[in-house]
Biopython code that builds the backbone (N, CA, C, O; Angstrom):
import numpy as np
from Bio.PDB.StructureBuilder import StructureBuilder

atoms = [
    (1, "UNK", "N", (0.392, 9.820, -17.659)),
    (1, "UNK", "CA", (0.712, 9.156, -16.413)),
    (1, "UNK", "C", (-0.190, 9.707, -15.313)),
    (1, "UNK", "O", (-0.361, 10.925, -15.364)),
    (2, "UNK", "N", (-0.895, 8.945, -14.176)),
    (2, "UNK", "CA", (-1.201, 8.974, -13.367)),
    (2, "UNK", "C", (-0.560, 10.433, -12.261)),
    (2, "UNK", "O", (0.621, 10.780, -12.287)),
    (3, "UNK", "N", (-1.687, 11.142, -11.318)),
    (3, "UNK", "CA", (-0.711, 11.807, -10.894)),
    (3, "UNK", "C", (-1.155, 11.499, -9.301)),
    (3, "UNK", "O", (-2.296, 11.727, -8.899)),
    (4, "UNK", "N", (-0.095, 10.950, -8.457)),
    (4, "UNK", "CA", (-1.002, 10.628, -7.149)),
    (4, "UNK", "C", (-0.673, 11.266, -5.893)),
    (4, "UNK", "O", (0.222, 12.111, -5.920)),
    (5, "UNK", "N", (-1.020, 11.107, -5.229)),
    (5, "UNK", "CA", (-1.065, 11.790, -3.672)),
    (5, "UNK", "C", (-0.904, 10.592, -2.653)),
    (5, "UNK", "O", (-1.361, 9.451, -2.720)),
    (6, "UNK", "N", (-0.324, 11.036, -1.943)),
    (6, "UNK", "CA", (-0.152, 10.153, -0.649)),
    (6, "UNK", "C", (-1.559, 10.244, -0.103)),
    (6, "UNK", "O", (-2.242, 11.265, -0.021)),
    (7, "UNK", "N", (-1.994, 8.599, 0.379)),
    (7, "UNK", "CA", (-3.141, 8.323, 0.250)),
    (7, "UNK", "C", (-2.740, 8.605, 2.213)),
    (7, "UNK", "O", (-1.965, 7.770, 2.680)),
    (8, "UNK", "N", (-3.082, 9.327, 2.859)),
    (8, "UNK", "CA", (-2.859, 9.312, 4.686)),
    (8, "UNK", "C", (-3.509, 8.069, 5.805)),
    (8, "UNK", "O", (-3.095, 7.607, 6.868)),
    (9, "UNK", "N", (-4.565, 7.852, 5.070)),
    (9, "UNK", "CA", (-5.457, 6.864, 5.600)),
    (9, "UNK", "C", (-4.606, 5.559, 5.364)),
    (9, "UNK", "O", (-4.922, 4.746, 6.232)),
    (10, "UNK", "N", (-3.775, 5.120, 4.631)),
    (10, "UNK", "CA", (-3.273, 3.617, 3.916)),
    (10, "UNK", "C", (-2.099, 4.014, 4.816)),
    (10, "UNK", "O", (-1.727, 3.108, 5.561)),
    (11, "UNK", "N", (-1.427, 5.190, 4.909)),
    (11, "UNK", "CA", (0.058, 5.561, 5.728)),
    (11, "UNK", "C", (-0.020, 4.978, 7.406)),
    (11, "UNK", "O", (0.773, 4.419, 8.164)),
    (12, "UNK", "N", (-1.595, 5.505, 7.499)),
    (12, "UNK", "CA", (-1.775, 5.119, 8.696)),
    (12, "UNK", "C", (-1.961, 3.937, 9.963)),
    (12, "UNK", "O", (-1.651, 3.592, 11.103)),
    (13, "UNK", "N", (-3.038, 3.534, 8.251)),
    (13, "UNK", "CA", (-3.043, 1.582, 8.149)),
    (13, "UNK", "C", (-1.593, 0.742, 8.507)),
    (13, "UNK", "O", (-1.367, -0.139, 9.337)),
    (14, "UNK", "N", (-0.651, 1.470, 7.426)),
    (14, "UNK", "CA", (0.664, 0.521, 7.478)),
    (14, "UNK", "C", (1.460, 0.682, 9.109)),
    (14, "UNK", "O", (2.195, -0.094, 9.721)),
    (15, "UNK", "N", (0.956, 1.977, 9.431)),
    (15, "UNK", "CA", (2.033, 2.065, 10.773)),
    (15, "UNK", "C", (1.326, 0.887, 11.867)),
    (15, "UNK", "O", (2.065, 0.283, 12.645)),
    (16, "UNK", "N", (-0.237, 0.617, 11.840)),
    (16, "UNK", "CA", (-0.489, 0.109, 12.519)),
    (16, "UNK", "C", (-0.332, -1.233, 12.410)),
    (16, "UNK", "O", (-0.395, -1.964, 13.398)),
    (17, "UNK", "N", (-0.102, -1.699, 11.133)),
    (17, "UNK", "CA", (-0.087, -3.138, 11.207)),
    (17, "UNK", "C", (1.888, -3.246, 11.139)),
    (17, "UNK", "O", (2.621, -4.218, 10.953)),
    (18, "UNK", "N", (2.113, -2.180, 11.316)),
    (18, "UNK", "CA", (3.756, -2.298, 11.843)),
    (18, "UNK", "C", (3.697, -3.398, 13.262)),
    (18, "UNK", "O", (4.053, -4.508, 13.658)),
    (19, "UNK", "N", (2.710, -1.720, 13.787)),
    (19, "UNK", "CA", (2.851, -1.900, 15.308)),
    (19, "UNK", "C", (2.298, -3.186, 16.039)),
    (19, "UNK", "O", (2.816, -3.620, 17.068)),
    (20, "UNK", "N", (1.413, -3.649, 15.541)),
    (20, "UNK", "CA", (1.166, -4.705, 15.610)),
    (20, "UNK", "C", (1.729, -6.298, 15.122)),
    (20, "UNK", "O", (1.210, -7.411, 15.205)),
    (21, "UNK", "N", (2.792, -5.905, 14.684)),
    (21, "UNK", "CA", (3.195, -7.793, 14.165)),
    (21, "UNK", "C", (2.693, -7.883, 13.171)),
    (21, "UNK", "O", (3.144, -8.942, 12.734)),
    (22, "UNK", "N", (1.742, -7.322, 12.142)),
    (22, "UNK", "CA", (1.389, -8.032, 10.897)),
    (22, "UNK", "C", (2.190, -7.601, 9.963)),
    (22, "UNK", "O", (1.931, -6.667, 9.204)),
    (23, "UNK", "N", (3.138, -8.216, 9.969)),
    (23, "UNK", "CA", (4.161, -7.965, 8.273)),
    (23, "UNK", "C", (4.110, -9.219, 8.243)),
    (23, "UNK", "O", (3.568, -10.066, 8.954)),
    (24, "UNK", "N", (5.294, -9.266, 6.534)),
    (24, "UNK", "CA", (5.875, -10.378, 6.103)),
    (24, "UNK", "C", (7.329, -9.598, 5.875)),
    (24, "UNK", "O", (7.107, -8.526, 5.313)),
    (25, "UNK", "N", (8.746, -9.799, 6.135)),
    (25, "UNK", "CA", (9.540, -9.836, 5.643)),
    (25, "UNK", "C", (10.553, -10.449, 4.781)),
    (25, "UNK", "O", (11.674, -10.027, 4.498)),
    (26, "UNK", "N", (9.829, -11.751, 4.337)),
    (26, "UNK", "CA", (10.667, -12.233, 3.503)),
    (26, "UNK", "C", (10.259, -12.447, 2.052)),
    (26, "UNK", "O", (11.072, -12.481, 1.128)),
    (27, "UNK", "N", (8.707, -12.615, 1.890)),
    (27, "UNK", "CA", (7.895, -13.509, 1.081)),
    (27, "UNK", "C", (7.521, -12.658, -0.380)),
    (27, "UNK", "O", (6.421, -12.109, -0.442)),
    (28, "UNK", "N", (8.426, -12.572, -1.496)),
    (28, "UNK", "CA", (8.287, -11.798, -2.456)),
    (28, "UNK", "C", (6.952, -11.004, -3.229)),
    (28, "UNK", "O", (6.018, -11.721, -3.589)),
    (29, "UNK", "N", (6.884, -9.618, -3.458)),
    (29, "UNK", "CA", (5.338, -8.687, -3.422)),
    (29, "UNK", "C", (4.346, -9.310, -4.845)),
    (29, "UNK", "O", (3.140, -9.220, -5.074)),
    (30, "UNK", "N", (5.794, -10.133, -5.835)),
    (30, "UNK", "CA", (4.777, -10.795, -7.029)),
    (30, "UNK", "C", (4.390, -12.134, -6.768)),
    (30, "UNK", "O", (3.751, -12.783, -7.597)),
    (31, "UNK", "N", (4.726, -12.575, -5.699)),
    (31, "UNK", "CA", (4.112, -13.972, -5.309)),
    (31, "UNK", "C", (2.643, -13.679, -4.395)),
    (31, "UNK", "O", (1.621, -14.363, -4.440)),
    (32, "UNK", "N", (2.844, -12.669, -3.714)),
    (32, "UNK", "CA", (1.825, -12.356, -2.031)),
    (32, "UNK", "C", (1.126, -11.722, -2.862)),
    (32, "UNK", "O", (-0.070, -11.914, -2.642)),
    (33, "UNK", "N", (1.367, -10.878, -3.943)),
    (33, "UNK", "CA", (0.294, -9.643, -4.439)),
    (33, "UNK", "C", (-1.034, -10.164, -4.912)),
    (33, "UNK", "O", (-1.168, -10.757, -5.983)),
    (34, "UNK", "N", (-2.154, -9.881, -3.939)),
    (34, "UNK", "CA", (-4.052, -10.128, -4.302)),
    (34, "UNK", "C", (-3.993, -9.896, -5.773)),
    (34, "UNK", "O", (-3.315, -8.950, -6.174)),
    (35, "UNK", "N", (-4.646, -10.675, -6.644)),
    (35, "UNK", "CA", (-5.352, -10.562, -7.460)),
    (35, "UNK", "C", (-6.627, -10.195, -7.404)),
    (35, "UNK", "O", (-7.388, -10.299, -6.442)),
    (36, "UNK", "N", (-6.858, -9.728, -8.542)),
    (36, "UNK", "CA", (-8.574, -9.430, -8.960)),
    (36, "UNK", "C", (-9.414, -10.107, -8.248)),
    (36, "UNK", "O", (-10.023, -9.337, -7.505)),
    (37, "UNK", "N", (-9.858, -11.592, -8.074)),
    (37, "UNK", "CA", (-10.415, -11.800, -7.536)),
    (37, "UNK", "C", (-9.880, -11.489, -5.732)),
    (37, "UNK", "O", (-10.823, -11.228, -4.985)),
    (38, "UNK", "N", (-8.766, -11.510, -5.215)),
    (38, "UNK", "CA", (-8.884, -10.973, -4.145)),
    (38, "UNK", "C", (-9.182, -9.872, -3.626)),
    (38, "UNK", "O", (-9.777, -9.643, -2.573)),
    (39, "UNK", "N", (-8.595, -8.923, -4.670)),
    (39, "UNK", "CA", (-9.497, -7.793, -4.375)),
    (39, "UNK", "C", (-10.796, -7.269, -4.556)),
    (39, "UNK", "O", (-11.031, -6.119, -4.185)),
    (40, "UNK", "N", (-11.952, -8.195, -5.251)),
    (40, "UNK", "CA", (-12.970, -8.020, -5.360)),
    (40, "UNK", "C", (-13.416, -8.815, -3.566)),
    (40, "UNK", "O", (-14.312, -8.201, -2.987)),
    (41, "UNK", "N", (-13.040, -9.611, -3.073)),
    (41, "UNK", "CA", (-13.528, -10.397, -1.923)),
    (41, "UNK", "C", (-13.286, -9.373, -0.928)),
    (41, "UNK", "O", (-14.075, -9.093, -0.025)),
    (42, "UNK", "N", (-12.168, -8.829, -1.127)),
    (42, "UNK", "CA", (-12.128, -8.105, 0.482)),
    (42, "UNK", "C", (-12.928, -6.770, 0.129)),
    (42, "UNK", "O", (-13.534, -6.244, 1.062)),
    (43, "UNK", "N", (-13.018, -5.852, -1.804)),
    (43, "UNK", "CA", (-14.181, -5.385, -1.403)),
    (43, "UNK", "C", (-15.661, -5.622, -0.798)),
    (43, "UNK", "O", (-16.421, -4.744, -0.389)),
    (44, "UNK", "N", (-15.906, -7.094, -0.841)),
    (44, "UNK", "CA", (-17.374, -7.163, -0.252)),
    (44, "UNK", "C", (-17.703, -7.738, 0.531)),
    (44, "UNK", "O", (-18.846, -8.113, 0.793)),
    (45, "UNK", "N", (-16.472, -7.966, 1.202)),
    (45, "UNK", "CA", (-16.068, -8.784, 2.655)),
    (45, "UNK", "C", (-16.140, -7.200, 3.962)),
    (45, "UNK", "O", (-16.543, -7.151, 5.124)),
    (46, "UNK", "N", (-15.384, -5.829, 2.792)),
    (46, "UNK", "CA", (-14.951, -4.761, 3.794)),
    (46, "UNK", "C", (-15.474, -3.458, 3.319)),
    (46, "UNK", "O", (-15.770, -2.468, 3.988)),
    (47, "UNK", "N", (-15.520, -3.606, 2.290)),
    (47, "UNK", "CA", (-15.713, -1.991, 1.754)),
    (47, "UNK", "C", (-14.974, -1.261, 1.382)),
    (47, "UNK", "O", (-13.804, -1.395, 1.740)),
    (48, "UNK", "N", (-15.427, 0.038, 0.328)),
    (48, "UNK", "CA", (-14.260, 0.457, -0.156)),
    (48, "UNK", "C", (-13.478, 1.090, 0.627)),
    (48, "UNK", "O", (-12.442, 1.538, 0.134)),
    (49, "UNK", "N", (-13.687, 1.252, 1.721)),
    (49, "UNK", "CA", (-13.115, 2.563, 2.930)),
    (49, "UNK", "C", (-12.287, 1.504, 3.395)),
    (49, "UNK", "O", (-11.189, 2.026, 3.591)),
    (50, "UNK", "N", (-12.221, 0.174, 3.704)),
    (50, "UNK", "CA", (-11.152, -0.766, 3.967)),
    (50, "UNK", "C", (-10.191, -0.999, 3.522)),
    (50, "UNK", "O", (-9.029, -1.043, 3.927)),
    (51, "UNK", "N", (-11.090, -1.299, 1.878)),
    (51, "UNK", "CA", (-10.176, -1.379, 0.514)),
    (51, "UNK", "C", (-8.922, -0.804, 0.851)),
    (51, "UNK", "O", (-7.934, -1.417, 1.256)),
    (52, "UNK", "N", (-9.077, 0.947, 0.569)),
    (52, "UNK", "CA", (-8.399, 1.841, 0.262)),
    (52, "UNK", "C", (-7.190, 2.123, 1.266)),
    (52, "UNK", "O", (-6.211, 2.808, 0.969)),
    (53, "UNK", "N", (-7.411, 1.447, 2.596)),
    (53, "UNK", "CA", (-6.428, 1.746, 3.592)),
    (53, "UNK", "C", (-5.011, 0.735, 3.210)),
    (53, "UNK", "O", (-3.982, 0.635, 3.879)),
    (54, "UNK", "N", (-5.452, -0.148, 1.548)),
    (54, "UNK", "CA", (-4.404, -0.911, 1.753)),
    (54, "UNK", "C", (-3.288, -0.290, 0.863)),
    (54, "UNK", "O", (-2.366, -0.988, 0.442)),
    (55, "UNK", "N", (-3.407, 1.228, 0.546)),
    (55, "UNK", "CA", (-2.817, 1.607, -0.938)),
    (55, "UNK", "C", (-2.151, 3.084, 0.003)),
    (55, "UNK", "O", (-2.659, 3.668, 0.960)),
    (56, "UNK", "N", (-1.254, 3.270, -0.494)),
    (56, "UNK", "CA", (0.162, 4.317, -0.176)),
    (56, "UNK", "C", (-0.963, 5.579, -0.731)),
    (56, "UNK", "O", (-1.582, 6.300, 0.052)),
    (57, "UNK", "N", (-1.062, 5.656, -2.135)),
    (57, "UNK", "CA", (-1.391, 6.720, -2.943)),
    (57, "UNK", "C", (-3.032, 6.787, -3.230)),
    (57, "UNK", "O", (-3.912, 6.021, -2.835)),
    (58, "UNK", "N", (-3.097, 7.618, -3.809)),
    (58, "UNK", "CA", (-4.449, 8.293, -4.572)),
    (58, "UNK", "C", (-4.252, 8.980, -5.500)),
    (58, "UNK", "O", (-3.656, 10.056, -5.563)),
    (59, "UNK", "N", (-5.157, 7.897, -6.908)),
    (59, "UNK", "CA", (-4.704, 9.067, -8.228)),
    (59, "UNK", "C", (-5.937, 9.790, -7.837)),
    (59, "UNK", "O", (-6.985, 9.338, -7.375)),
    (60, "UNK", "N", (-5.551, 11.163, -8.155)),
    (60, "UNK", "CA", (-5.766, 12.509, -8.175)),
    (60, "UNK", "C", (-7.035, 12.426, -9.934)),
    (60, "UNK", "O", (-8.199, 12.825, -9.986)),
    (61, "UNK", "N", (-6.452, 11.970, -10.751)),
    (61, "UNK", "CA", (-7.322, 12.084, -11.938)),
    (61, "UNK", "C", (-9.229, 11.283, -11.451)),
    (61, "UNK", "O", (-10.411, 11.624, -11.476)),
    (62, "UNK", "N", (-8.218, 9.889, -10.999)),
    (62, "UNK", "CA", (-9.926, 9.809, -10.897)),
    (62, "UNK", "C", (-10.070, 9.388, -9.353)),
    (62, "UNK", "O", (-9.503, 8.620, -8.575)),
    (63, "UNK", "N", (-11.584, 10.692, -9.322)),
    (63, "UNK", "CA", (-11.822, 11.106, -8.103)),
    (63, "UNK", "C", (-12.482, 10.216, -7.101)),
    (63, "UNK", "O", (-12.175, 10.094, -5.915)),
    (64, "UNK", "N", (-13.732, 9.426, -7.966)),
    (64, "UNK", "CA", (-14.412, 8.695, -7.279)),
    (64, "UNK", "C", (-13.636, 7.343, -6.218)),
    (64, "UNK", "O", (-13.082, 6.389, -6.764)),
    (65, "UNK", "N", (-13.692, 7.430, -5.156)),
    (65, "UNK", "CA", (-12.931, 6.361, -3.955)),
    (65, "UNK", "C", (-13.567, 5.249, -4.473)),
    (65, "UNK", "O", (-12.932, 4.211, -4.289)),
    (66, "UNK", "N", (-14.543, 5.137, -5.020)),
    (66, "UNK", "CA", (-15.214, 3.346, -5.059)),
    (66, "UNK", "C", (-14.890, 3.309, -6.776)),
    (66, "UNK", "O", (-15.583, 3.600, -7.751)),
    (67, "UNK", "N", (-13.471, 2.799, -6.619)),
    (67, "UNK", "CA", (-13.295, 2.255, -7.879)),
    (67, "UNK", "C", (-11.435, 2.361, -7.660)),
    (67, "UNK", "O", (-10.664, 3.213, -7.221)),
    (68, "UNK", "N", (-11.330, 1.235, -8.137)),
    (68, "UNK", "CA", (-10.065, 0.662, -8.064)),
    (68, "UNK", "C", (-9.069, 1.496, -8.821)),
    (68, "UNK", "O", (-8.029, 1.739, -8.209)),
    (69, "UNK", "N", (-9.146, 1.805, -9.598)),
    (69, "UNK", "CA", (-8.123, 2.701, -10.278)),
    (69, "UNK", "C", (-7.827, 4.419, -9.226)),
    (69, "UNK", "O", (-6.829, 5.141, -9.211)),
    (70, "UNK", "N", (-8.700, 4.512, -8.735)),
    (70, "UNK", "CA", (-8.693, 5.812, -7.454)),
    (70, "UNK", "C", (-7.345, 5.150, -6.702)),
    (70, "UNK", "O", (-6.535, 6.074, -6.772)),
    (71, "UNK", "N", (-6.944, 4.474, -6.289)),
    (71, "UNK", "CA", (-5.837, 3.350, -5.520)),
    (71, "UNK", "C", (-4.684, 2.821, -6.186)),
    (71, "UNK", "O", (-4.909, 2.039, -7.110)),
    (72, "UNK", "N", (-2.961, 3.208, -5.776)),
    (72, "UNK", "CA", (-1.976, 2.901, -5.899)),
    (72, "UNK", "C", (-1.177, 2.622, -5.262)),
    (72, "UNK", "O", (-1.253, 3.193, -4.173)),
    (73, "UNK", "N", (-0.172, 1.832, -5.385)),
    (73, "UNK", "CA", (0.827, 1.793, -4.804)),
    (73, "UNK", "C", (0.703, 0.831, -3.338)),
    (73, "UNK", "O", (0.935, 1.219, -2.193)),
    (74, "UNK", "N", (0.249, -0.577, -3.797)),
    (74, "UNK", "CA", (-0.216, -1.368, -2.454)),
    (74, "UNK", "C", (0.911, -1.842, -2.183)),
    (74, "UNK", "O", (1.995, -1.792, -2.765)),
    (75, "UNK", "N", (0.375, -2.566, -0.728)),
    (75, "UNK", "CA", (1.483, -2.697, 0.640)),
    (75, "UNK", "C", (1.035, -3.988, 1.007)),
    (75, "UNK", "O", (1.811, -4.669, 1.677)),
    (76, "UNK", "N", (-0.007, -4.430, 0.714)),
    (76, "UNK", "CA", (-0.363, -6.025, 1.565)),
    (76, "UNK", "C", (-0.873, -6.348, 1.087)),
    (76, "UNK", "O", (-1.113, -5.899, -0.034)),
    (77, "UNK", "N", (-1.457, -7.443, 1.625)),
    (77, "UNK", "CA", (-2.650, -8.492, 0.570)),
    (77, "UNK", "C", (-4.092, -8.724, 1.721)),
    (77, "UNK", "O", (-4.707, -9.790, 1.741)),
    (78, "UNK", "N", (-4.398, -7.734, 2.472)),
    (78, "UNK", "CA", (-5.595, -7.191, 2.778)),
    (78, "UNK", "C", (-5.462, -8.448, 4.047)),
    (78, "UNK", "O", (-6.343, -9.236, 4.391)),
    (79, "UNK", "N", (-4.046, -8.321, 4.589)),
    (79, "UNK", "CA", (-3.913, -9.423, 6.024)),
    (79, "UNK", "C", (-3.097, -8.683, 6.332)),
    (79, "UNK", "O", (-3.397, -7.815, 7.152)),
    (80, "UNK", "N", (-1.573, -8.750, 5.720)),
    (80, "UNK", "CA", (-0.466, -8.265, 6.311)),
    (80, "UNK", "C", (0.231, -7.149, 4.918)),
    (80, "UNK", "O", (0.004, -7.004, 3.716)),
    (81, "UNK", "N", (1.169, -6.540, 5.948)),
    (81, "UNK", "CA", (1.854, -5.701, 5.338)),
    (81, "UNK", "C", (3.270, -6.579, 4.922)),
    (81, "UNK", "O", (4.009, -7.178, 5.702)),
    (82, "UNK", "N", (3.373, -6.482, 3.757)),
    (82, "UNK", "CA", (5.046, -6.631, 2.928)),
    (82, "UNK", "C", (5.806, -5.622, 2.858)),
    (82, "UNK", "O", (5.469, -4.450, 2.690)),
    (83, "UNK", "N", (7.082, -6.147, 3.013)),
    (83, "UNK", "CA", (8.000, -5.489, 3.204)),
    (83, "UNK", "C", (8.623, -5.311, 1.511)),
    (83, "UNK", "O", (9.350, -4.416, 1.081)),
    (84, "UNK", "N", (8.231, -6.119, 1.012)),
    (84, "UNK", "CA", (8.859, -6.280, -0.729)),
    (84, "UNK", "C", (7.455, -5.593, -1.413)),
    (84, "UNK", "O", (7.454, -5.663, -2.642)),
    (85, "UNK", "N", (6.772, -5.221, -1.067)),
    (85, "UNK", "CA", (5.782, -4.365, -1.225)),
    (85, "UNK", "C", (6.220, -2.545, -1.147)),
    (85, "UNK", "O", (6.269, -1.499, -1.794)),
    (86, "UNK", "N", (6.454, -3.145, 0.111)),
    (86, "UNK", "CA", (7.189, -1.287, 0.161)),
    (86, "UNK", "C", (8.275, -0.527, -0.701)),
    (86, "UNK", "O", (8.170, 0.595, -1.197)),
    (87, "UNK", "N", (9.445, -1.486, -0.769)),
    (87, "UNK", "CA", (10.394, -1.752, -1.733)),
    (87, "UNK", "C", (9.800, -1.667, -2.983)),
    (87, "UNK", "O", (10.325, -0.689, -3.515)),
    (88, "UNK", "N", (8.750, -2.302, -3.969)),
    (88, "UNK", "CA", (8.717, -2.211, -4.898)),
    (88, "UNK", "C", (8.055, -0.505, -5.052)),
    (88, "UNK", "O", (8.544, 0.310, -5.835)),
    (89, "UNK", "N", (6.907, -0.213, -4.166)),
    (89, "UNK", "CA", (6.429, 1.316, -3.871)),
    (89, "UNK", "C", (7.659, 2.383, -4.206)),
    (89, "UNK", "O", (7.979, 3.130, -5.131)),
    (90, "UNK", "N", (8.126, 2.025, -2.972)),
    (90, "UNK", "CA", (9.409, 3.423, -2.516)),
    (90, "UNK", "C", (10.339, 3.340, -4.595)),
    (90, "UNK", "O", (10.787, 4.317, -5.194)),
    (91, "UNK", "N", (10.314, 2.089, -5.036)),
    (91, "UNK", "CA", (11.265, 2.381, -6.561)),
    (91, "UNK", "C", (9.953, 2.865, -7.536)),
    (91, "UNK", "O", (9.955, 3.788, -8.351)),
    (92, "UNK", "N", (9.190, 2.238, -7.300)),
    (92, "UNK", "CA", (8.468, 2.549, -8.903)),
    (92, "UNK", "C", (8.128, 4.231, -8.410)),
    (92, "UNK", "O", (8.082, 5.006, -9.366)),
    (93, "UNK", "N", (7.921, 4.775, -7.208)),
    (93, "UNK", "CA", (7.557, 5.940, -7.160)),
    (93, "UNK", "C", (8.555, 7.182, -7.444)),
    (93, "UNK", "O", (8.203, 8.333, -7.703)),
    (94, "UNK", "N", (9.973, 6.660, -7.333)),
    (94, "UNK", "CA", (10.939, 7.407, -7.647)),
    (94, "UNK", "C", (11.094, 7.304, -8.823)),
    (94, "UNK", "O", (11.800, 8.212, -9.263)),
    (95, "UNK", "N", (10.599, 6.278, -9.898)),
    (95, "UNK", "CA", (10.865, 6.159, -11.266)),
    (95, "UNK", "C", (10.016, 7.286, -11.480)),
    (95, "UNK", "O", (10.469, 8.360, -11.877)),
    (96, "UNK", "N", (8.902, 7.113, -11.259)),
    (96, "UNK", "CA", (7.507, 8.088, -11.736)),
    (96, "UNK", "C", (7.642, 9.376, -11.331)),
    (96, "UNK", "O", (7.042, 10.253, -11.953)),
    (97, "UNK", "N", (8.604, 9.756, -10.014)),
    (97, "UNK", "CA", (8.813, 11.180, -9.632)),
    (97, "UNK", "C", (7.480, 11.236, -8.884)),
    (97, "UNK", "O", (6.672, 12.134, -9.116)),
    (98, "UNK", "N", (7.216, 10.110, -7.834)),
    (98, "UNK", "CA", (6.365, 11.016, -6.809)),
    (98, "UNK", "C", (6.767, 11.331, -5.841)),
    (98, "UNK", "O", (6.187, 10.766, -4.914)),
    (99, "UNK", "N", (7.585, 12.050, -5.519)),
    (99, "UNK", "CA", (8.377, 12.158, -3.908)),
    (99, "UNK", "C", (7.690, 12.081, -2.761)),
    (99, "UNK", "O", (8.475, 11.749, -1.872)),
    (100, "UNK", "N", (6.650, 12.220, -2.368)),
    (100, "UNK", "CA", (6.064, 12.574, -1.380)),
    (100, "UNK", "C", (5.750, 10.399, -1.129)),
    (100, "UNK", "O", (6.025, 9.683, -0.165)),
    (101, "UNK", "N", (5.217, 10.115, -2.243)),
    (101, "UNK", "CA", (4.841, 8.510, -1.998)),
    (101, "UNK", "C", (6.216, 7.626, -1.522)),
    (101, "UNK", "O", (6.323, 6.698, -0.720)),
    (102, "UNK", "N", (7.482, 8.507, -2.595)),
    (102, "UNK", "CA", (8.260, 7.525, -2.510)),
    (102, "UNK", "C", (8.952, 7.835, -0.549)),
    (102, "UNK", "O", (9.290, 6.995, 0.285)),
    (103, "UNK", "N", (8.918, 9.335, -0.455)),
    (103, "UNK", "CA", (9.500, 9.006, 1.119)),
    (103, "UNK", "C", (8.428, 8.159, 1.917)),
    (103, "UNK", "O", (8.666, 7.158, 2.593)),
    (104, "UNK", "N", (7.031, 8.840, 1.675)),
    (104, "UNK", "CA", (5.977, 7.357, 2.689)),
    (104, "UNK", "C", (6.427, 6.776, 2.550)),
    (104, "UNK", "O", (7.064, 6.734, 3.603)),
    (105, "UNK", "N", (7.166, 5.208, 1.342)),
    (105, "UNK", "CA", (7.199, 4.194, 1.213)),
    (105, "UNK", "C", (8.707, 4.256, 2.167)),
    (105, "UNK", "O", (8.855, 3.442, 3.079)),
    (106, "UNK", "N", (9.402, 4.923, 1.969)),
    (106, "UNK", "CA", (10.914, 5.249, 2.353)),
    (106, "UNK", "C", (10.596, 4.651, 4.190)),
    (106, "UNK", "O", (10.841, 3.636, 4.844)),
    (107, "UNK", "N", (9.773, 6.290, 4.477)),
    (107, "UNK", "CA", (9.912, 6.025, 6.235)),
    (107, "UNK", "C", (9.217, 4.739, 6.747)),
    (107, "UNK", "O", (9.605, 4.174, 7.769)),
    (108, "UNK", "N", (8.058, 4.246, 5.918)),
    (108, "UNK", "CA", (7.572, 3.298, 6.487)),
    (108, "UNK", "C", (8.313, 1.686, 6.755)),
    (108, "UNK", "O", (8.096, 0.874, 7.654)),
    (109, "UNK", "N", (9.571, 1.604, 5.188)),
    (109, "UNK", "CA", (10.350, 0.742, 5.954)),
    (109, "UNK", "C", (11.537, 0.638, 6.762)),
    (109, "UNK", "O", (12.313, -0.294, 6.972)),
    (110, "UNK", "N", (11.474, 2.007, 7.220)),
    (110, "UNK", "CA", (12.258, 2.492, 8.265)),
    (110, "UNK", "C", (11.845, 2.195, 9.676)),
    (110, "UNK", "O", (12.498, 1.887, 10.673)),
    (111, "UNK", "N", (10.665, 2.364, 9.478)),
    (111, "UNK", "CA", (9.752, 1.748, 10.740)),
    (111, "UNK", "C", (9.427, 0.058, 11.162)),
    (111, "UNK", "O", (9.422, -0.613, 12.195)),
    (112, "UNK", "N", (9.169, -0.161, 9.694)),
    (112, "UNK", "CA", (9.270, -1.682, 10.045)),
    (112, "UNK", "C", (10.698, -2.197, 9.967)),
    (112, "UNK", "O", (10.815, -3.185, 10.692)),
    (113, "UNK", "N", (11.885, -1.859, 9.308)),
    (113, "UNK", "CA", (12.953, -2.460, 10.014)),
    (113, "UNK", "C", (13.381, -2.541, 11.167)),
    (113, "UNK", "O", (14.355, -3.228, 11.475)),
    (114, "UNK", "N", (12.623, -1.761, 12.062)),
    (114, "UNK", "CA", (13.217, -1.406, 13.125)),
    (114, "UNK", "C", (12.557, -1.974, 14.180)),
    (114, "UNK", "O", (12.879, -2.308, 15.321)),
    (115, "UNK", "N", (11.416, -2.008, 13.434)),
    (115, "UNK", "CA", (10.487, -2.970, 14.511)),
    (115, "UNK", "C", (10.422, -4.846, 13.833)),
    (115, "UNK", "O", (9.870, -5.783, 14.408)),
    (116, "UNK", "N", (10.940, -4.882, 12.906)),
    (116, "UNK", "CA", (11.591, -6.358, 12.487)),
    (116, "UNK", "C", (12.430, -6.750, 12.917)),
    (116, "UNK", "O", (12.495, -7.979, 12.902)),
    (117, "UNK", "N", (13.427, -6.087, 13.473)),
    (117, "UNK", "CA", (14.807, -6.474, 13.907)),
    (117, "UNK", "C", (14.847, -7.002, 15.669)),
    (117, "UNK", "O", (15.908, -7.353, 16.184)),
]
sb = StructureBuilder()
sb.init_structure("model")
sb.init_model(0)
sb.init_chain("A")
sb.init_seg("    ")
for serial, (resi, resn, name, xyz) in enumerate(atoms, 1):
    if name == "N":
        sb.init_residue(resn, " ", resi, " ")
    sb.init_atom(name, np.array(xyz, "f"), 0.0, 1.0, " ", f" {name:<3s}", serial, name[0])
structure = sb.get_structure()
């Protein structure tokens, strides 16, 4: 199994597109979730340093940032932040025992409920 790290840069991303109005709260994370080809577009639309702001975590095994498997645990579809995104984060990370990802995922929809409401 993968071993990951809270990615700070993607934590940071999400607060801002809190703060700003870009969520979705209703619109389910396996319907909204980019595919391959979307995520190849916004790599060469943005770069990997863009890429990467859209992912909670960082596997730790592989090091190199320009490559997709370096990236876990996404939150949007490289527009807005999901809220059923976070939700699916904050569980699969407690399945896997990452605590540190699963509270990111935790406080962050603490933040956007609060700024949803």
């Amino acid at each position: 199994m993968a071993t990951y790290s809270v990615n700070n840069a993607g934590v940071e991303h999400a607060r801002k597109l809190i703060t700003e109005g870009k969520y979705n709260l209703d619109e389910e994370w396996t319907e909204a979730r980019p595919d391959a080809k979307d995520e190849n577009e916004a790599l060469d639309e943005e770069g990997w340093a863009a890429y990467g702001r859209w992912f909670l975590a960082i596997n730790d095994k592989h090091a190199n940032p320009q490559t997709k498997s370096h990236y876990g645990f996404p939150f949007g579809d490289f527009e807005l932040l999901y809220r059923s995104a976070l939700i699916a984060a904050e569980s699969r990370a407690g399945e896997w025992d990452h605590g540190d990802i699963e509270r990111a995922a935790r406080d962050l929809l603490t933040e956007l409920d609060k700024a949803g409401s």
